[in-house]
C-alpha positions as CSV (number, residue, x, y, z in Angstrom):
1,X,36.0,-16.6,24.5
2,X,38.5,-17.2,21.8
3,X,37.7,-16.0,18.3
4,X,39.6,-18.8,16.6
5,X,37.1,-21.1,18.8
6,X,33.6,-19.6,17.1
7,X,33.5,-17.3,14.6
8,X,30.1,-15.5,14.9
9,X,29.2,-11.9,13.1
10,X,27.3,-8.9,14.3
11,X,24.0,-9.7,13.5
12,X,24.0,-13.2,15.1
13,X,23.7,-10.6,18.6
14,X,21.6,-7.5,17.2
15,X,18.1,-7.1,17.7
16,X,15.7,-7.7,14.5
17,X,13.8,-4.6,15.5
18,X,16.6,-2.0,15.9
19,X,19.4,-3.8,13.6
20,X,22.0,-2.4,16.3
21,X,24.0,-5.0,19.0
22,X,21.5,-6.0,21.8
23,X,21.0,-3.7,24.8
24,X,19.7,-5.0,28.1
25,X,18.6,-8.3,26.0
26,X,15.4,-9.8,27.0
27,X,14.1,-13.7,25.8
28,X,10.4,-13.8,25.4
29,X,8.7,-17.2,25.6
30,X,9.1,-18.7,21.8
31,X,13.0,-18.3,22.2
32,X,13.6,-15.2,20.3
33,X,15.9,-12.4,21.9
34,X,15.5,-8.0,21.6
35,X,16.5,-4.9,23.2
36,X,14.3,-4.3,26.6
37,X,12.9,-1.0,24.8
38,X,12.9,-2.1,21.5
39,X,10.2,-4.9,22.3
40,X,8.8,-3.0,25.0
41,X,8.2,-0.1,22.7
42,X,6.9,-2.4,20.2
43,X,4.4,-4.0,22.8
44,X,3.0,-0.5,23.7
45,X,2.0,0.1,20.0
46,X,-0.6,-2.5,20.4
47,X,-4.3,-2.5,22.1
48,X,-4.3,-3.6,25.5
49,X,-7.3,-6.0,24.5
50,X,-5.0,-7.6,21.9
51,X,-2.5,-10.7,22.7
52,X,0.6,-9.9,22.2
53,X,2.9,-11.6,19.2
54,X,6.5,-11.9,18.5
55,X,7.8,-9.5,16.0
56,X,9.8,-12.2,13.8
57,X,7.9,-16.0,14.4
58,X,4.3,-14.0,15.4
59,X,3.9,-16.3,18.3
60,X,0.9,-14.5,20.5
61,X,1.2,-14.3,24.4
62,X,-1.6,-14.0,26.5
63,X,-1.1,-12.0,29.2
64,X,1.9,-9.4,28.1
65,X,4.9,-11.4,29.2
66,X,6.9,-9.9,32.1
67,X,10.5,-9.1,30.5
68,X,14.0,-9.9,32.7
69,X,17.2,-8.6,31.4
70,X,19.1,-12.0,30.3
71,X,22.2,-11.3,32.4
72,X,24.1,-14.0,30.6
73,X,23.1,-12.8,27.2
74,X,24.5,-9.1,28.1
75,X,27.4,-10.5,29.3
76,X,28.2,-12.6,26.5
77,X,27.9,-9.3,24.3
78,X,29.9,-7.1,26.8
79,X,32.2,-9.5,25.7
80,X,32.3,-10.5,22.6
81,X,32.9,-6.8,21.8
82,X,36.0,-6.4,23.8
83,X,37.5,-10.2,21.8
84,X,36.8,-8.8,17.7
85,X,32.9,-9.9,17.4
86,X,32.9,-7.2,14.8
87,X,36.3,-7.9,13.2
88,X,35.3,-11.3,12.4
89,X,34.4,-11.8,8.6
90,X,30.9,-11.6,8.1
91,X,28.5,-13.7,6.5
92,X,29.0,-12.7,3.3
93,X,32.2,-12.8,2.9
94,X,32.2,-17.1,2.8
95,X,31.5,-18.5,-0.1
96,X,28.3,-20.4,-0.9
97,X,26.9,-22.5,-3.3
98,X,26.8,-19.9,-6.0
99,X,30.0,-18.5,-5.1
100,X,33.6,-18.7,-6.4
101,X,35.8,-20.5,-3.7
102,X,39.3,-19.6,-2.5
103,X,41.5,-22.5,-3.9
104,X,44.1,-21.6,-0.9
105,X,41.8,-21.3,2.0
106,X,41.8,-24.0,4.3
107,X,38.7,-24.7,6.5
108,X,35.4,-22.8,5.4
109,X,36.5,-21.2,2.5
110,X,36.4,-17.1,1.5
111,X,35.0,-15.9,-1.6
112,X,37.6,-15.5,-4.3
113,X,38.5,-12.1,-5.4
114,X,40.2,-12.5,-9.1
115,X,40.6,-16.2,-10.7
116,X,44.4,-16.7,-11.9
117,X,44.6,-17.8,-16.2
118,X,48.1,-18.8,-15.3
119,X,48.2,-21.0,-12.2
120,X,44.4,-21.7,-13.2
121,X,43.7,-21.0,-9.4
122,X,41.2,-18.9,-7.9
123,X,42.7,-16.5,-4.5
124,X,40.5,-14.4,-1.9
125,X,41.9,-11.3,-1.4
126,X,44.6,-12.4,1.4
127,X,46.2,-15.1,-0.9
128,X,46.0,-13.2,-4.1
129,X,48.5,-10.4,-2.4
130,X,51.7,-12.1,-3.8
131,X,50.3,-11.3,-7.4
132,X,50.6,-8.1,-6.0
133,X,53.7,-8.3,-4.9
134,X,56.0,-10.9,-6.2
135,X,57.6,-9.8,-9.8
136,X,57.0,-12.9,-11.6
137,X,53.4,-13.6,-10.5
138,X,52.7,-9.8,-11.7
139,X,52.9,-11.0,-15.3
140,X,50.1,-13.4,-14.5
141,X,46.5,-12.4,-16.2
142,X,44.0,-12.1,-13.4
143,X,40.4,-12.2,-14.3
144,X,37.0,-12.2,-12.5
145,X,36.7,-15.3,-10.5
146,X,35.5,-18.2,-12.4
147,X,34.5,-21.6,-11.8
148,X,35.1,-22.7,-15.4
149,X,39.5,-22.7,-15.1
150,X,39.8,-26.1,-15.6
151,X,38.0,-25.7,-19.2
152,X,41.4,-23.6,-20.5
153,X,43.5,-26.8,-19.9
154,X,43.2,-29.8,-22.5
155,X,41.4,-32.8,-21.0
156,X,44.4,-35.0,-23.0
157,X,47.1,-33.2,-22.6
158,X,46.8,-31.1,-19.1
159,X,48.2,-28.1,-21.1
160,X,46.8,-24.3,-20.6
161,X,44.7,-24.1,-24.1
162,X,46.8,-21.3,-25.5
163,X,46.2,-22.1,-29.7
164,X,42.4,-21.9,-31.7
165,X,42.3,-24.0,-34.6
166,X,39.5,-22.5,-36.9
167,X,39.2,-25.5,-39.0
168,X,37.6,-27.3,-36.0
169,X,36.8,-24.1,-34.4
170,X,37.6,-24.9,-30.6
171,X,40.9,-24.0,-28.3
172,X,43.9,-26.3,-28.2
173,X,47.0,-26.6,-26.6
174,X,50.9,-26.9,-28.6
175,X,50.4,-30.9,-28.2
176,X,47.7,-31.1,-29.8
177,X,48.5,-28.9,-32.6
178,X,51.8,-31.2,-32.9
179,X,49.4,-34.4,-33.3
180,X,45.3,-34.1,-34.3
181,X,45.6,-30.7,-35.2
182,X,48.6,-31.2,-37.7
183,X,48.2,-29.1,-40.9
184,X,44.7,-27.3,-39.7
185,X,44.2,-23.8,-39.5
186,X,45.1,-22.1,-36.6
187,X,46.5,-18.8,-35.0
188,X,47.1,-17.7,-31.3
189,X,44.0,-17.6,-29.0
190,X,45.2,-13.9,-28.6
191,X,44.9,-13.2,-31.8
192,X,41.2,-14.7,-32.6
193,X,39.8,-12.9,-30.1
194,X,41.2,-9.6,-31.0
195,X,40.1,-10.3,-34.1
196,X,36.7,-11.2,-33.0
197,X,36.7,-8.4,-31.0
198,X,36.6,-5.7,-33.1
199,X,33.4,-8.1,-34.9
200,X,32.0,-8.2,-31.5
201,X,32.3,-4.5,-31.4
202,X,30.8,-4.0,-34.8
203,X,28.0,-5.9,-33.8
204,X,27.2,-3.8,-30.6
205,X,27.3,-1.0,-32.3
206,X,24.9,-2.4,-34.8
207,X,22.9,-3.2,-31.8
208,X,23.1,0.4,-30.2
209,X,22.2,2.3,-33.2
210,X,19.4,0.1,-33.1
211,X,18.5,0.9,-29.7
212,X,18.7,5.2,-29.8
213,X,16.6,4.4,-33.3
214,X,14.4,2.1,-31.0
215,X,14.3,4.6,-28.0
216,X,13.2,7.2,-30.2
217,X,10.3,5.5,-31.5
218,X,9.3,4.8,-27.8
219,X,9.8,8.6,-27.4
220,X,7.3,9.3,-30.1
221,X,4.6,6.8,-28.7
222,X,5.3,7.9,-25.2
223,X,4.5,11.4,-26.3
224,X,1.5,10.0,-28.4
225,X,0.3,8.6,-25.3
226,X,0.6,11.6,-23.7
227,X,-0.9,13.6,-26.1
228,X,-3.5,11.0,-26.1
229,X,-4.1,11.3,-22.3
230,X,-4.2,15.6,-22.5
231,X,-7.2,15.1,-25.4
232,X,-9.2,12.5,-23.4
233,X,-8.7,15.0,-20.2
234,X,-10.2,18.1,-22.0
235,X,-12.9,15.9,-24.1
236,X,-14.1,14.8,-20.4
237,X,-13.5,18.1,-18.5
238,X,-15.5,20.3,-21.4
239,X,-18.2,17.6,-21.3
240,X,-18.8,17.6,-18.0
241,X,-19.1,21.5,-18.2
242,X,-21.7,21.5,-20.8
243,X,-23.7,18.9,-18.9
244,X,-23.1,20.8,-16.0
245,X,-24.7,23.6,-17.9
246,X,-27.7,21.5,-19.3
247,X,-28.9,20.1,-16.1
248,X,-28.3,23.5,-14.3
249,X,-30.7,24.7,-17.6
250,X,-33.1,21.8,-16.9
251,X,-33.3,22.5,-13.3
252,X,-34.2,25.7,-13.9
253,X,-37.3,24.7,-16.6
254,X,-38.4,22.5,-14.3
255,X,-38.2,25.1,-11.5
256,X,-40.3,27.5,-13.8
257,X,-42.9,24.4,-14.8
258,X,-43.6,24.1,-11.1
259,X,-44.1,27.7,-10.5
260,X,-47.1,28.0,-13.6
261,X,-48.7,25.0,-12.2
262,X,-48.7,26.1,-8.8
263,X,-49.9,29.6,-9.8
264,X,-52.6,28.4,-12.3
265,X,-53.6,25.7,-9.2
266,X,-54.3,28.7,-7.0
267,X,-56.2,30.7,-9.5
268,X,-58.2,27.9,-10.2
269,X,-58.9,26.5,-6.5
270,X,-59.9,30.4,-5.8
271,X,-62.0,30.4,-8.5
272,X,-64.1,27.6,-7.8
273,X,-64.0,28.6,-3.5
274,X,-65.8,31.7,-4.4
275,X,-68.9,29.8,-6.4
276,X,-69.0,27.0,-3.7
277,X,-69.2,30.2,-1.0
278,X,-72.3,31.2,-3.2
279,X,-74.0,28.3,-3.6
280,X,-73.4,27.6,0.5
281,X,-75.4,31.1,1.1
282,X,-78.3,30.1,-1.1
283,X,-78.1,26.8,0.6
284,X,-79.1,29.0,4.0
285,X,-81.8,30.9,2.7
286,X,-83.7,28.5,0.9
287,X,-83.5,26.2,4.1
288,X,-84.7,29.7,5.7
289,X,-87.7,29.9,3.3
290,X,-88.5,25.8,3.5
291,X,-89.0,26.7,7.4
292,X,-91.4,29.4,7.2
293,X,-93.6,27.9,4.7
294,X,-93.6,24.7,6.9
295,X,-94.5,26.9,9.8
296,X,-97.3,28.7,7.9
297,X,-98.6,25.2,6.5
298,X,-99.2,23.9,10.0
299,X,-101.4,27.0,11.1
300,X,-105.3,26.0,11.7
301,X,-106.7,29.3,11.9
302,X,-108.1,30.2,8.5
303,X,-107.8,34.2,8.6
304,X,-104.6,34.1,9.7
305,X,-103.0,31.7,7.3
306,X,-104.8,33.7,4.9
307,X,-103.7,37.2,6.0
308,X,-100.0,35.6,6.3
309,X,-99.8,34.0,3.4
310,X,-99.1,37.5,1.0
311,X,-96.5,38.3,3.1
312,X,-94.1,35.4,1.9
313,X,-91.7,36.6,-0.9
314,X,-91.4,35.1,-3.6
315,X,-89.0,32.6,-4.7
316,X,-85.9,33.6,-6.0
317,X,-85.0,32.6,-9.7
318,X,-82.7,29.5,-9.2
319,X,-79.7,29.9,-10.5
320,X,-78.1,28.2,-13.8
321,X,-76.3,24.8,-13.1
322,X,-72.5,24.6,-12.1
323,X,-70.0,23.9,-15.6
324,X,-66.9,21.8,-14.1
325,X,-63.8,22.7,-16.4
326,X,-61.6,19.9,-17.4
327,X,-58.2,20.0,-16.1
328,X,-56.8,19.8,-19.4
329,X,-54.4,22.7,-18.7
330,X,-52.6,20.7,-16.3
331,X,-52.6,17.6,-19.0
332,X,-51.3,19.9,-21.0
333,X,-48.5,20.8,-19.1
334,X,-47.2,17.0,-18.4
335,X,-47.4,16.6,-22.5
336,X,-45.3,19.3,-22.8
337,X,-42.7,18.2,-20.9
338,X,-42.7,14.7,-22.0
339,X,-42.6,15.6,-25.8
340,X,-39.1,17.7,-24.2
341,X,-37.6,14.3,-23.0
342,X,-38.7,12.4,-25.6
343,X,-36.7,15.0,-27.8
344,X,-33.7,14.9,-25.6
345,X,-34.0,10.9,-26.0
346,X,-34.0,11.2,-29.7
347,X,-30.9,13.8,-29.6
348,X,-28.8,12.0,-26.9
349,X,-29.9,8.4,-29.2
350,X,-28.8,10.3,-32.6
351,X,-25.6,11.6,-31.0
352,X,-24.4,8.5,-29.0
353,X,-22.7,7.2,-32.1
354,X,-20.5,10.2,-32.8
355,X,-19.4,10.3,-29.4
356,X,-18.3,7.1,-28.6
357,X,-14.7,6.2,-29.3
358,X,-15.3,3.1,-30.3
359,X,-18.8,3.3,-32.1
360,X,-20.3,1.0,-29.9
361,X,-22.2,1.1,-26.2
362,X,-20.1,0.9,-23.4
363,X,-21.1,-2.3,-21.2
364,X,-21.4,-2.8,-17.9
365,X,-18.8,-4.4,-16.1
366,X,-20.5,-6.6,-14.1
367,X,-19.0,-8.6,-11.1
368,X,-18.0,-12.4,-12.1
369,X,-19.2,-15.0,-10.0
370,X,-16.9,-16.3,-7.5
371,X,-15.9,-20.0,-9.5
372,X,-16.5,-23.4,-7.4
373,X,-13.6,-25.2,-9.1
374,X,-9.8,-25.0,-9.2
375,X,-10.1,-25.9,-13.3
376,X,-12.4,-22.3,-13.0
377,X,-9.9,-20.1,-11.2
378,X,-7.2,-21.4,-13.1
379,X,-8.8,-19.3,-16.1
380,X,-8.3,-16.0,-14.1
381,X,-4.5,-17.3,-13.3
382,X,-1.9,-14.8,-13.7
383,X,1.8,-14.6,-14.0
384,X,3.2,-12.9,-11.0
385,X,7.3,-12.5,-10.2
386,X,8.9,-10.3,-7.6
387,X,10.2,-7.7,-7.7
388,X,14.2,-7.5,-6.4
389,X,14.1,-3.6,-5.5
390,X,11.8,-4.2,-2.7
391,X,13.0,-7.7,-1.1
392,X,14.3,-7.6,2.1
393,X,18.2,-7.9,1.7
394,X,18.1,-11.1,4.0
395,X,15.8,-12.6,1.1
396,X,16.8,-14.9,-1.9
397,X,15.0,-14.4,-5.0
398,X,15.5,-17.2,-7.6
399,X,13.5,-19.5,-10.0
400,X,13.6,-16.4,-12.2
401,X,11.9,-14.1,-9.4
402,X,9.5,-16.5,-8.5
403,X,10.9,-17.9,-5.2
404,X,12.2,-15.7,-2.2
405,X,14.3,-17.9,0.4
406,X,15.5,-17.0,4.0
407,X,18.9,-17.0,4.0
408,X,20.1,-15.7,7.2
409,X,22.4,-13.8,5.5
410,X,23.0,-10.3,3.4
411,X,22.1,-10.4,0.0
412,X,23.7,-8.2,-2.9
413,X,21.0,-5.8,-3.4
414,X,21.8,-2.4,-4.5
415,X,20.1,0.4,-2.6
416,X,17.0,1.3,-3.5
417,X,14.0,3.8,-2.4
418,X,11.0,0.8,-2.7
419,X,12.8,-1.8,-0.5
420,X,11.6,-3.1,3.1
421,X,14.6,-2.3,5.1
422,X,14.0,-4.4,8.3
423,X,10.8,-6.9,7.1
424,X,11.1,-9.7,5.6
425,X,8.9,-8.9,2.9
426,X,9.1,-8.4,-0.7
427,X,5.9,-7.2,-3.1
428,X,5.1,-8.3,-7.0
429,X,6.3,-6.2,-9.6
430,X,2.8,-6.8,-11.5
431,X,0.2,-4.5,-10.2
432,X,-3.0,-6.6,-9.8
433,X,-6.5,-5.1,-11.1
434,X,-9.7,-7.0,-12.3
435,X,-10.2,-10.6,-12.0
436,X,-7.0,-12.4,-10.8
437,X,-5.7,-16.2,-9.7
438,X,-2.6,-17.1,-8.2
439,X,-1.3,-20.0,-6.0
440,X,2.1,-20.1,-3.6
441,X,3.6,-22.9,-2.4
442,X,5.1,-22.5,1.0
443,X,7.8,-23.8,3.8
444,X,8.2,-22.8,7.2
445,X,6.4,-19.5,8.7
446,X,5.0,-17.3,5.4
447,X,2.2,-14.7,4.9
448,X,0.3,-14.4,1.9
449,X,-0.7,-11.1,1.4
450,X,-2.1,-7.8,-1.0
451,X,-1.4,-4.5,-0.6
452,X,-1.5,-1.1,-2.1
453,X,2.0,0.1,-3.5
454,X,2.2,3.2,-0.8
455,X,2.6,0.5,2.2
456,X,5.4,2.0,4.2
457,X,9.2,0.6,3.7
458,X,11.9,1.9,5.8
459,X,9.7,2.5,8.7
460,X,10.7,0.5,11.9
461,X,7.5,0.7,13.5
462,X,4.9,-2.3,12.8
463,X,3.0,-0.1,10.2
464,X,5.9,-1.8,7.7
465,X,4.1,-5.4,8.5
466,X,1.8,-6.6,5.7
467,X,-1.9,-6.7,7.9
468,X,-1.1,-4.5,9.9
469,X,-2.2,-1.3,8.2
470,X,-5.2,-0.2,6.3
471,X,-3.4,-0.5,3.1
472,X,-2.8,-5.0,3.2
473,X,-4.5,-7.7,3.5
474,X,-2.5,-11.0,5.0
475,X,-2.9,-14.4,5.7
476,X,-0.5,-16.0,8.3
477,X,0.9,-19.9,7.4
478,X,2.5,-20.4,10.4
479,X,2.8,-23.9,12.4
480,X,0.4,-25.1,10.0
481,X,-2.1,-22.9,11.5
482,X,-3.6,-20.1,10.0
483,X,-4.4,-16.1,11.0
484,X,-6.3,-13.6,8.7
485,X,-4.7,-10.1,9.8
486,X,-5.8,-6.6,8.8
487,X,-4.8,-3.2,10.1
488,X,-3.7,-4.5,13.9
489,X,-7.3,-6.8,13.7
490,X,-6.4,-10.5,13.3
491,X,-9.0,-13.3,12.6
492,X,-7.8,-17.1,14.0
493,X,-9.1,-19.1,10.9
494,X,-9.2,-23.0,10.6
495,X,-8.5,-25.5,7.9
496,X,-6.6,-28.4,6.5
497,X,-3.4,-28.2,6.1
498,X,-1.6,-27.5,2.9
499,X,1.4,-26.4,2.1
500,X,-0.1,-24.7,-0.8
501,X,-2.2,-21.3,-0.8
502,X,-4.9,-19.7,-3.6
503,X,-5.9,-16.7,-4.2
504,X,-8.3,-15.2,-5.7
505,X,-9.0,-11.7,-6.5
506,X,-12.3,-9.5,-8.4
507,X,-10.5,-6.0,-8.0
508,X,-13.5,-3.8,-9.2
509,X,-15.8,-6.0,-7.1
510,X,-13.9,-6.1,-4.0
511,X,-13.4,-9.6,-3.3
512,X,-10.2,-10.9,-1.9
513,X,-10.4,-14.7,-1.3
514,X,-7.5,-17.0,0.5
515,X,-7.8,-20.7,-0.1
516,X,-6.1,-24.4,1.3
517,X,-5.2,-25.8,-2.0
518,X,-5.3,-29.9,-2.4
519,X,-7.0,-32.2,-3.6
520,X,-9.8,-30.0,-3.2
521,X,-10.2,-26.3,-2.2
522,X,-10.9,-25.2,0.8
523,X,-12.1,-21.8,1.7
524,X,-9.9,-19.8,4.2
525,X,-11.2,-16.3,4.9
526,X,-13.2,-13.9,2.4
527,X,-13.0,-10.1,2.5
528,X,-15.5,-8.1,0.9
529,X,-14.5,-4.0,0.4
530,X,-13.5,-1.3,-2.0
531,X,-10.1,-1.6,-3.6
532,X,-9.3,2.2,-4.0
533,X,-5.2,1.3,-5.8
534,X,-4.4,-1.4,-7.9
535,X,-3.1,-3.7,-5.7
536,X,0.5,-5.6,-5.8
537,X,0.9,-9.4,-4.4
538,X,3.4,-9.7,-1.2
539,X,5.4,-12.5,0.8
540,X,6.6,-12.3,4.4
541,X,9.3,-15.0,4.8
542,X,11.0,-15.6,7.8
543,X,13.0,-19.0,9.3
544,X,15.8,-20.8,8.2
545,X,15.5,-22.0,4.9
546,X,11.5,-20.8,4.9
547,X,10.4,-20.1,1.1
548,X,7.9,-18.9,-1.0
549,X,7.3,-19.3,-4.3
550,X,4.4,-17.9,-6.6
551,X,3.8,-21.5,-8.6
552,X,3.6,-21.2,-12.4
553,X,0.1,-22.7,-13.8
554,X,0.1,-22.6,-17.1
């Protein structure tokens, strides 16, 4: 295969998994190509009672596809190496809408390197040689490229604008100055902007004397803050120690309480055991006595009921009546200790003032209810943009970080600890707490998602992937179908289709809701948990020309 035929770079044959050139390539059934141990490896991850999904479209496969080495595919490689695959330019090296084009280059155009003020051309980095090279064009002033050249050359004349006439304060060229601009005030276009220059420079430093005074003043409140934080730290470490120490104090009175009571019950119940063991032994013997007398009053015979009859003893002296005591030591007890609480009520009431920082009761946060109409979640709506140092390099971000585009090609991202090195993802750079709206309008295959800001980054494995992991929360879009996923667990959802998504949010209550958004809304999935982080909004974007964009509402 001849280069000049197709011109195709490195990562048009590298696997999305690895990032390296494919090795024993496989095709799975949606049509997407990987290393035989890169998505056999990444099959093995997964439960045997789960179906098995695509790594970049999600597609699921029920049962595990059997993989065959794609002969054709390796050979194409194998080949492609030994013709300059690699030494082709890549991508990014073309320009695109946003980029300066090579005015020399024929075909698909390079980007250009340095714009020309002389030739009022712009060169890529092969054509601008001969400035480097050729005497004459080494006098030429090169400047970053620019698209605005043709605004140095007079729109009457076709002269290079080389003359500022400060009566009419705009550039001109010498014809002009020779016909509208006869008699006005002018000088060299040189020498106005040294001259405005060295205003410019006053200005900026102006501006950077304001900005050390500025940036010290941020010092002091960051170190009031601070200061600030330390106090609140100690004021709630050396309360918690004397409460500590007051219920440990309480515990023990209480613990003392129950130990009089208890003693004075068994003193008491002893007490009145030994008179009821009395009065049960003169219960006997009077029974005792009641028999013998009956015995003696049933006796016919005269003389000996009469020679019996002395022999009885007489009958004891009763015994004075039984006093109950009143339990009022007990009563006494119980007012005792409810006089202490009622004083600890009155000194916790008096003192709630003085040791509240804002002189008033703290309320309750109590969970919102969940509103029924887009007009009521559009009060909780938030602003939300994204955050550059964690998009995915093949990611766009525009519409002042609102939108993130698949662009099949590198981005120019600077390197950076928080950014997803082989997803396709990118997170908010507003953390999200308490009660929150937002809506995204979608194309192509996109996942909505939450997460906590520790979710892994550079990580090939599928921990990376938003829902898969106990730390996000995702909702697949893809197909016009819709799957709720959470750490490896996915839920098939259904509803009408939209190419717009809501979300809702009650942080402290724990209620993530996903909605279709139309006409009406339609509820998706709801989760119901404990946020333990504040959590940050997240996109997965991937197809050509798929995008996602957190919509502005207000």
């Amino acid at each position: 295969m001849a280069q000049k035929g197709v011109q195709l770079d490195r990562e048009t044959f590298s696997c999305s998994i690895c990032l390296d050139l494919l090795k024993d390539p496989v095709a799975i059934p949606c049509g997407h190509s990987y290393c035989m141990n890169c998505i056999k490896g990444f099959w093995d991850e997964r439960d045997e009672k789960e179906m098995y999904s695509c790594p970049e479209c999600r597609q699921s496969f029920t049962p595990r596809p059997v993989l065959l080495k794609n002969t054709m595919l390796a050979a194409l490689v194998e080949e492609l190496k030994k013709t300059g695959l690699q030494a082709a330019p890549a991508d990014h090296c073309y320009a695109g809408a946003e980029d300066v084009a090579c005015d020399v280059c024929t075909g698909r155009k390079l980007k250009a390197h340095k714009s020309c003020l002389v030739c009022l051309i712009s060169y890529c980095e092969k054509h601008l040689q001969p400035h480097y090279d050729v005497a004459k064009l080494k006098k030429h002033k090169l400047v970053e490229p620019s698209k605005k050249l043709r605004e140095n050359v007079c729109s009457r004349h076709d002269e290079v604008m080389k003359i500022f006439c400060r009566t009419d304060q705009r550039c001109i060229c010498y014809l002009c100055l020779m016909d509208k601009h006869k008699g006005h005030d002018t000088v060299s276009a040189a020498a106005e902007r040294t001259e405005r220059q060295k205003k410019l420079e006053g200005s900026r430093q102006t501006i950077q004397q304001r900005i050390q005074d500025r940036e010290k003043d941020v010092k002091l409140l960051q170190q009031q803050v601070e200061a600030i934080d330390h106090a609140a730290n100690k004021a709630v470490e050396d309360s918690e120690k004397i409460f500590t120490e007051l219920i440990r104090l309480l515990e023990k009175r209480s613990s003392d309480v129950k130990q009089q009571v208890r003693s004075q019950q068994k003193s008491e119940v002893s007490r009145v055991r030994e008179l009821q063991e009395e009065l049960e032994q003169e219960i006997t013997e009077l029974k005792r006595e009641d028999a013998e007398l009956k015995k003696l009053s049933h006796t016919e015979d005269l003389n000996q009921f009469l020679h019996n009859y002395p022999s009885l003893s007489p009958l004891s002296q009763s015994a004075s009546s039984i006093h109950i005591r009143t339990l009022s030591c007990f009563e006494d007890v119980t007012a005792a200790v409810s006089e202490v609480r009622d004083k600890l009520q009155d000194v916790l009431r008096e003192k709630r003032t003085n040791v509240s920082l804002t002189g008033t009761e703290v309320d309750v946060l109590l969970p919102q209810p969940e509103p029924k109409t887009r007009a009521g979640f559009l009060k909780y709506s938030r602003e939300i943009t994204l955050d550059p140092n964690t998009a995915y390099t093949l990611l766009l971000l525009s519409e002042g970080n609102r939108k993130a585009t698949y662009m099949g090609r590198q981005q120019s991202y600077s390197s950076h600890p928080d950014r997803f090195t082989n997803i396709y993802q990118v997170l908010s750079r507003e953390s999200l707490t308490g009660c929150c709206y937002w809506e995204v309008e979608r194309r192509g295959g996109v996942n909505v998602a939450v997460t906590y800001k520790n979710i892994r980054r550079k990580e090939g494995s599928i921990e990376c992937v938003f829902g898969q992991n106990d730390k996000s929360w995702a909702l697949d879009c893809i197909n016009n179908k819709y799957t709720f996923w959470y750490n490896k667990v996915q839920t098939r959802l259904s509803g009408p289709e939209s190419s717009r998504v809501g979300v809702y949010l009650d942080h402290s209550a724990g209620i993530l809701s996903f909605y279709s958004v139309s006409e009406t809304m339609t509820l998706l999935h709801r989760v119901q948990t404990t946020f333990t982080q504040p959590l940050y909004a997240g996109l997965w974007v991937y197809g050509y020309e798929a995008s996602a964009e957190l919509c502005k509402l207000k």
